[in-house]
Each structure stands twice: as C-alpha cells, then as structure tokens.
N, C-alpha and C positions, 0 to 999 in steps of 0.2 A: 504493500500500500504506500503510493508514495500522495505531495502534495501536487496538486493539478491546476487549479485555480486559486487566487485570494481577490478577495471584491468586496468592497463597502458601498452599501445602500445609506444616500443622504436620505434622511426622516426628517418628516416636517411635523413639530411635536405641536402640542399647545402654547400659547403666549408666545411674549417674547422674549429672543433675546437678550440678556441683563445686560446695564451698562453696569461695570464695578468702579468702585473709588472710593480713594481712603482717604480716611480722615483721623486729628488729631482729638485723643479720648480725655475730655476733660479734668482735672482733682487729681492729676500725677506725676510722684514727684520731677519726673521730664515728662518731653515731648514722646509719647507710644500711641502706636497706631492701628485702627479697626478699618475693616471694609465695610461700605454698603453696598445694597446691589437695586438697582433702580430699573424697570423695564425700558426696554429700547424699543427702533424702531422696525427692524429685523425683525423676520419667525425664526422661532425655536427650531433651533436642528439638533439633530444628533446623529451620530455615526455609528451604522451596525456592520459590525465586521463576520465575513464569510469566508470561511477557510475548506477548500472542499476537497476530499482524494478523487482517486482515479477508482478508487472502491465506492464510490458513493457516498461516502461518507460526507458530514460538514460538522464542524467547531463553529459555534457562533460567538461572540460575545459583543456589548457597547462600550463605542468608546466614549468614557466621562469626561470630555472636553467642552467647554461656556463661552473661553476667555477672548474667540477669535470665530469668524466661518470657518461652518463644518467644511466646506470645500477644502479648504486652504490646508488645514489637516490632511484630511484626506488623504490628498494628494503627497504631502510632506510625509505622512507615514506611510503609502505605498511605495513614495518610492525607495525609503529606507529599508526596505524589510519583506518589501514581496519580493525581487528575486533572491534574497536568502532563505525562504518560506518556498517558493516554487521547486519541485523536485525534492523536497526531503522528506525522510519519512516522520510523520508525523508523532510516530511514537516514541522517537529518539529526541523526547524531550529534553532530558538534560544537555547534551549535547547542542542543541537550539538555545536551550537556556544561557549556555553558555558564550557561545558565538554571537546572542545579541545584546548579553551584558556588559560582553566589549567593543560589541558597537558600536552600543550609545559614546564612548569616549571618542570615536570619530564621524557622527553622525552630527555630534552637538543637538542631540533631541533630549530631552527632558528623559531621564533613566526610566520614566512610567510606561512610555511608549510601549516596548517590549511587553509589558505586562498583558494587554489584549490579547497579543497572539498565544502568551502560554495559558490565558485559560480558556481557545480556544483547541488549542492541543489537547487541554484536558478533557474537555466537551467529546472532541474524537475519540481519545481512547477508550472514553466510560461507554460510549454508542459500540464500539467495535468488541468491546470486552461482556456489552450488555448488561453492562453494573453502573451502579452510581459510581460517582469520584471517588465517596468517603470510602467505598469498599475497594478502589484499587489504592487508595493512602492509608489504609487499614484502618476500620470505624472503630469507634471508640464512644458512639454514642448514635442515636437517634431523633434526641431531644435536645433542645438545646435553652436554658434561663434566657429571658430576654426581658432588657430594661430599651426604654427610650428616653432620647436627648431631644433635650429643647432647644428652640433659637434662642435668638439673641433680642429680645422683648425689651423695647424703648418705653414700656407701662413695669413695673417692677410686682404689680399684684398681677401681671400675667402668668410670672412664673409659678405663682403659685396656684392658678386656677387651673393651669394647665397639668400641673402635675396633680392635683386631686383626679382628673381626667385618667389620666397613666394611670394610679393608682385602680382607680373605679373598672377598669378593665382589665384587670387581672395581672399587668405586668408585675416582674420582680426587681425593678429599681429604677432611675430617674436620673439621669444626667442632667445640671446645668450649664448653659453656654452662656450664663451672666458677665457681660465684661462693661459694667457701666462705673470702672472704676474699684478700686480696694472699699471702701467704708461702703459703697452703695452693695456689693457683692455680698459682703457678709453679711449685710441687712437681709438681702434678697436671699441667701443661706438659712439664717435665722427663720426668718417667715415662714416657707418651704418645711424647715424641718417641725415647727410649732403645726404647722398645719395636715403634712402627711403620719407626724409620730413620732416617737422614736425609734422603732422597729424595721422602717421601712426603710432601704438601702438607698442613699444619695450620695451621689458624684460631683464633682465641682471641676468645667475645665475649661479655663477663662480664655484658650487659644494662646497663651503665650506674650499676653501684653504685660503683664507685672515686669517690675524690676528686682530683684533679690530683696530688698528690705519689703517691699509691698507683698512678694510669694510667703515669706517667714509670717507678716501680719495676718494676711488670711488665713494662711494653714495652719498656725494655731488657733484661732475660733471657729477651724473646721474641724480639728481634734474635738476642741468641747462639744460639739452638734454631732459629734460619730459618724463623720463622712468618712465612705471607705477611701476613697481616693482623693487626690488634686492631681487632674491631668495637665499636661502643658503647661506648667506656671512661667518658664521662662524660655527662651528662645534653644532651639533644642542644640543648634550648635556650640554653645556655651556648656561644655562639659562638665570644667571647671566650677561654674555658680550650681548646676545642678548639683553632681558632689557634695559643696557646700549645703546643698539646699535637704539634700536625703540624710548629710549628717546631724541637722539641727533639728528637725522635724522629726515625728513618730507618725503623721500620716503616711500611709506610702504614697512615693511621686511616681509618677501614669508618663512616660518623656519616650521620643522616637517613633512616633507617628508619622512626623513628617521631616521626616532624610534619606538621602537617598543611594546611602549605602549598604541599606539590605543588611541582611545576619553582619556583615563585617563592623559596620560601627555599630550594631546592637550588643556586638562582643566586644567593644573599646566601652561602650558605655557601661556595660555590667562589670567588666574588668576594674572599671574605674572605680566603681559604686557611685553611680550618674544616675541614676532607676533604680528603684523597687517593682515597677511592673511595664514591661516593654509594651507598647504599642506597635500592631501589624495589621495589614493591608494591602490586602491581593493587586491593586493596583502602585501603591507607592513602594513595596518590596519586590517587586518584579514578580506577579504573576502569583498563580495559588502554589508554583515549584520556590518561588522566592519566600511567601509566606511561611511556607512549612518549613524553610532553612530558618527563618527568623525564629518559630517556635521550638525550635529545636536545641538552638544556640540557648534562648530564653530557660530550656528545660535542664539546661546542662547547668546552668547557674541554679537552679533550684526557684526560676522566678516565672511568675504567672506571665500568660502572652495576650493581652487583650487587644482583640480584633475592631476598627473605625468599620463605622457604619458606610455603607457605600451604592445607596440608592437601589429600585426595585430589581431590576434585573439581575445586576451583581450580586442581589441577597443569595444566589443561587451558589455563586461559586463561592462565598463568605460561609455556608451552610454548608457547602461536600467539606471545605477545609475545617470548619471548627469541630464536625463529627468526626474527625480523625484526629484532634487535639487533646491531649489531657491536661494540658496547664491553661483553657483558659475558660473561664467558670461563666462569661455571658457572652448573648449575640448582641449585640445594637442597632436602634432602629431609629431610621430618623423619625420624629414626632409631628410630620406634618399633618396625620391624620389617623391617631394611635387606632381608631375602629378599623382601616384599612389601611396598614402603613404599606402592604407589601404590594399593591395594586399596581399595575402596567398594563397599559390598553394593545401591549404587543403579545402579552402570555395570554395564554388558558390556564394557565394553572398556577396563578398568584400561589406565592407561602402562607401554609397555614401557619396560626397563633392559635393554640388552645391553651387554657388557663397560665398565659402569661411565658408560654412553652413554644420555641417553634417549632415546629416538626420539618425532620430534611427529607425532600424529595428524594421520592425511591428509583427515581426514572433514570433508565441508562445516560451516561455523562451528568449534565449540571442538572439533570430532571425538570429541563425546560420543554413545554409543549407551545412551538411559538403559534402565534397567532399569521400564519402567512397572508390573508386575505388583507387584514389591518397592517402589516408590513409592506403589501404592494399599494394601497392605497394610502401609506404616508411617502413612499417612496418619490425621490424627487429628480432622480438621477443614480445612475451604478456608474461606481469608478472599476 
C-alpha cells in the first residue's frame, strides 16, 4: 500500500473570518498582552486534508488554521509535504514522522504543519488494520473524565454562570481562561469556587500573561481555593522563572503547551523541574506519533500529560490518543456549548459525553463517519 494522492478541500464554514489583535491588559505590573478576535469580512474556511492509497484507503484530518486564507495554506502546505507524502507507505509512520520533523527546519513552516498529515497516517492504519487508533497504540481505557474550559469573559459573573452550567451537566471539572489581570483573577477564582463548592475540580490558566511576582500572587490564593492546577502562568520559554515558579508554589504548574519542540524540551523542562504536569497536543507536538513521544517522556519522569483541547473534529484523534494514555486523568473540551460541545456539521457521528465521560469511538482509524454530502456542498475548491 503505498500513498497515491494528497488533496485539501477548501470549506466554507459559518461566519466569518476573525480579525485578531492584541492588546495591552490593564493593572500590570508592565506592559503584557491578550488577543481579541473581532469578525471580519471574509467567510470562514477551513482546510480538510485527504491522504489517499493506491489501496483505497484515505487519512483524513483538518487543518486548524484562522490567522490567514485557507488558500494560501493550502497551497504553502502542499507544496511542502505532498511530494514527501506521495509514494510512501503510509504505515511507515515513524519514518514520515521523522523526515518531516526535519523538514520543518528547512521548510520555515510553523513545526504544527506536519502534524495533519500524521494523524492522517493514523486514520489509515486504524481503516487498514480495522481497529480504532487506541487499539493499534495499545488502549488503556474506553472512557475518558472530561472537564470544560471557559473563554475569556469581559462580564466577571460570567465565569461563574457558566460554570454552574458545566457543572449542571455532568462534567468533572472547569477550567478558567480568566486573564483580566492578577487581583481581578482571583476575585473571578474566588467566586467560581464559592459558587461551584468545594469539591468540584477547578483549573486556573490565564494563557501566560503574568509576570513571576503576579504567577506567585495568584497561585497562592489558588492553593487556598484547592485549585488542582495553574496552567501557563508564565511564558513557556522562560525555563528558568518556571523553575522558580514550581519551587515556591505547592500548586502544581500545567507549562508546554505551547512549544515547539515536542518530547525534546518536554524532557529539558522536567529535567529542569520547569513543570509539575506537561501539556500535549496532537497538533502542537507533531501529530498523535509526536503526542505519544510527549507522554511518554512525561511518564518516565513520573509526571501527568495533560492533553489542550482542540476543536470538534480533532476530539477524535485527542480521544484514540488519551485511550492509550495512562498519565493523563482528563479530556478537554472547549465550552462553547457544554450541551453539545463535540458537534461538526461534517461528522455523523459527533463524541458522545455521558455522565461527564467521553466515550472513544470504536470505528476503525479516528472512528470518524464523515458526512461527504455536507463536505461536497461546503467544498469551495480541491487543491
């Protein structure tokens, strides 16, 4: 079985697409910075990638790109990576794996790129082998705890309506994405915990706009509130302040979500003692083969790997990967709509949630059943 074709179908999704721009976060001790994201005047696109053998087979997966037209991608990731993709055997993933994680150093493309095509690799082997992923990565589970994270809410009592919400639906815990500052955060911490309990699991992960003194002040009145974590307090490059940050602290710090050196600096940061619990993501680690280097590494230090939430589609390949995980205790979901977070007008067969549980698809590869009628009629163009 070798590869035959690869081709991405432009989609023409709802809305539009976002203008982004940052701005300076009021009451800190410097100038630190948040995005907002404002609709434009564009349609919404998005890029579905097709990787197809000469067996019939196809890997599907989307690419999670906002920042730019879908074309312009496109185009920029065929031509890096389909004739490296055309003619290989698809199952010789790592070998792929590897030849395009040294790509990107001569490609000059963002190290994420690659990561589409390996979980479309994965997609193939689960179809050809007629197993889900988890069972060709060896499962380790079927069900998996699931908490959801909230935006970033310019009302401060939304945080807390919204997670009564979360709550009332059975989830098992609540991230917040509160970053309106240290003093206004912990108010919005406070509230949140007075109103869901003491019992029920909250997260606190402000994206990495604190400064060290500002990460120390929250994380000890999120010790007093029993927050299991503080993700991203501080810029994830700065090894060094983390360090500092997990020696003075008894909450554990959540750091390396977002770098993009895969298991290797997830092993300088646990080395270092930079982390208490790694952050991974099938598209920012290279792939669901990158992700599972990251848990692995994670597992060898004796430290939990928790997986970033990464939109409907992806739930799929976030769900083979954390069923073959044993260090990492939840899935994440974003909160745009805790009754139906896992919805996509391209599947038939959205993730279920029962009692705050997800359940991973049992269907060969990512146990996606796409919806092809709704993919030809978003379809805008095949590259």
């Amino acid at each position: 079985m070798l590869i035959k074709e690869v081709k991405i179908h432009l989609l023409e999704m709802e809305g539009k697409r976002p203008i982004r721009t940052m701005f300076v976060i009021p009451g800190q001790i410097r100038s630190q910075f948040d995005r907002r994201a404002t609709p434009g005047k564009e349609p919404n696109q998005l890029c579905f990638i097709r990787v197809i053998t000469d067996a019939g087979i196809e890997g599907w997966c989307t690419a999670f790109y906002t920042w730019g037209p879908a074309r312009a991608f496109a185009e920029t990731w065929l031509d890096a990576f389909r004739h490296e993709l055309v003619g290989a055997d698809p199952l010789d993933r790592e070998y792929i794996f590897q030849k395009l994680w040294f790509a990107n150093r001569f490609n000059w493309l963002h190290p994420w790129n690659m990561s589409y095509a390996d979980v479309a690799l994965w997609d193939i082997a689960g179809k050809y082998a007629r197993l889900p992923v988890a069972k060709l990565l060896g499962a380790f589970r079927d069900r998996i705890p699931t908490y959801v994270s909230s935006g970033n809410y310019p009302d401060p009592e939304r945080f807390v309506e919204f997670g009564l919400e979360v709550k009332k639906e059975g989830y098992k815990g609540y991230k917040l994405h509160s970053r309106l500052g240290p003093e206004s955060d912990i108010q919005v911490a406070r509230n949140v915990r007075e109103a869901l309990g003491d019992e029920f699991t909250l997260m606190h992960d402000p994206v990495q706009i604190y400064t060290y003194p500002e990460a120390v002040q929250v994380g000890r009145a999120l010790e007093e509130l029993n927050y299991k974590w503080l993700e991203e307090p501080l810029q994830e490059w700065d090894i060094t302040a983390l360090k500092k940050l997990c020696d003075t602290l008894d909450i554990p710090i959540a750091a390396s979500e977002w770098v993009f050196g895969g298991s290797h600096h997830v092993a300088t940061l646990l080395a270092q003692g930079a982390a208490d619990i790694v952050r991974g993501d099938a598209i920012v680690s290279g792939g669901i083969t990158g992700l599972m280097k990251v848990a692995h590494v994670a597992e060898a230090f004796g430290v939990a790997c928790e997986v970033h939430e990464r939109g409907p589609m992806f739930c799929f390949a976030h769900a083979q990967a954390l069923a073959a995980m044993s260090n990492c205790e939840f899935f994440e979901l974003n909160g745009v709509n805790p009754k139906a977070p896992t919805d996509d007008p391209l599947v038939k067969n959205p993730i279920q949630i029962e009692d705050g549980y997800l359940i991973v698809p049992q269907g060969p590869g990512l146990g996606v059943e796409l919806d092809w009628e709704e993919v030809e009629r978003r379809t805008i163009e095949v590259l």
